[in-house]
N, C-alpha and C positions, 0 to 999 in steps of 0.2 A: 873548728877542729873536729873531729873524728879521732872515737874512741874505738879503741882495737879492744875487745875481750876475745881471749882466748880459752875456749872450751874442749879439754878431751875428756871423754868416759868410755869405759869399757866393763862390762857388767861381767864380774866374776862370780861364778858358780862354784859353791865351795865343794868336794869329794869329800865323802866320809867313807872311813873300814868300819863295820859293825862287827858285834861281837853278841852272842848271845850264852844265855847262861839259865840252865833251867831253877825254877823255883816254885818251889810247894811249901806253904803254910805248915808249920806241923804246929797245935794246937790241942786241947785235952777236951777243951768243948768250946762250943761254936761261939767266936768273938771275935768278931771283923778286925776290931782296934786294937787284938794282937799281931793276927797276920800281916796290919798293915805296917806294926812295927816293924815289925821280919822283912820286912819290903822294905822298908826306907833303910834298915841298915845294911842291905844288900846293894842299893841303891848310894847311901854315903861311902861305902867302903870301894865300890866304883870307882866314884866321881873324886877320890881321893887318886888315884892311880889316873887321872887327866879321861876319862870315860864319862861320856852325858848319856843320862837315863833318856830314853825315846820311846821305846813302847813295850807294853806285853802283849805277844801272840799267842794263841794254843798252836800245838802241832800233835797232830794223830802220827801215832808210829803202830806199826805193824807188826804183832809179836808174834811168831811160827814155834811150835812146841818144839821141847827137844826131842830126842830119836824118843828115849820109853815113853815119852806123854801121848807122841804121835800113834803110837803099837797100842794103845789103850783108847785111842778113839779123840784125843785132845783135838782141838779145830784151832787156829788162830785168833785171833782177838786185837781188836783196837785199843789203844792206852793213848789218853790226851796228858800232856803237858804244856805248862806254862810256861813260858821263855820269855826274859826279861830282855830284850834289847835294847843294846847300849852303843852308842858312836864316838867317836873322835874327829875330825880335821884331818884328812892324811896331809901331815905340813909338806910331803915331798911336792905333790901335785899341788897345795896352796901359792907353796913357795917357787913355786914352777910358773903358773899364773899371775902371780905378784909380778916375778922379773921380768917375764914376756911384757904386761903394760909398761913396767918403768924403760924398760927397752923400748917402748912406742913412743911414749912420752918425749925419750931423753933423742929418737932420733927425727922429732917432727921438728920444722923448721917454719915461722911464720915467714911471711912476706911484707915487705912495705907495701901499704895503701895505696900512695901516691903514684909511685914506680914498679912494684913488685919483685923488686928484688929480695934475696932470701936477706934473713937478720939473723943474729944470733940472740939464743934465746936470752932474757930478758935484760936483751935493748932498749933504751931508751927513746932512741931516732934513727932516723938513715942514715950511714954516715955518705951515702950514694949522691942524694936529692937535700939531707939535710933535713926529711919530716921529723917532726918532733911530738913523741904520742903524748895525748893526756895521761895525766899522771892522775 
């Protein structure tokens, strides 16, 4: 006898939307194991709202004086921030990609061995020729 297994896969790549949120330590003197408190509860109160912590970046911004600073001779200046970046799943496009494979799944049709004629899916035999798969 000949055994039929039937294999589909289709590798889905998940989308995420990010979200960033800047974050600075405030601290009175220098103590890692506060800031880092500060951090995880920025991070818990996230991840409560369906948001997974993913990285901190810096980002340089550009700071141009106002009109009197500038009439005084003020120049602009770099300012770095911390930004806490956070993601989600967009379930629109998850759930978009889910249904497309079950839609593949549900429209693939195997063949008889013997004959090749199409079968409905999980056939036991032909009812064509009469093969009958391992079970």
């Amino acid at each position: 006898m000949v055994e039929l297994t039937i294999h589909k896969h289709k590798e889905i790549k998940m989308n995420y939307i990010y979200k960033a949120l800047p974050f600075k330590g405030n601290v009175s003197e220098l103590d890692p194991s506060r800031v880092a408190a500060q951090l995880t509860v920025l991070i818990n109160s996230q991840n409560q709202e369906g948001w997974e912590f993913y990285q901190i970046n810096s980002v340089n911004i550009s700071v141009s004086p106002g009109c009197l600073a500038a009439l005084v001779g003020a120049k602009s200046f770099d300012q770095k921030y911390d930004m806490a970046i956070f993601r989600k799943t967009n379930e629109e496009v998850q759930n978009s990609l889910l249904k497309e494979v079950d839609n593949s799944i549900k429209s693939w049709v195997p063949n008889c061995p013997q004959c090749g004629i199409s079968l409905k899916v999980g056939a036991t035999g032909c009812t064509s020729c009469g093969y009958l798969f391992k079970e």
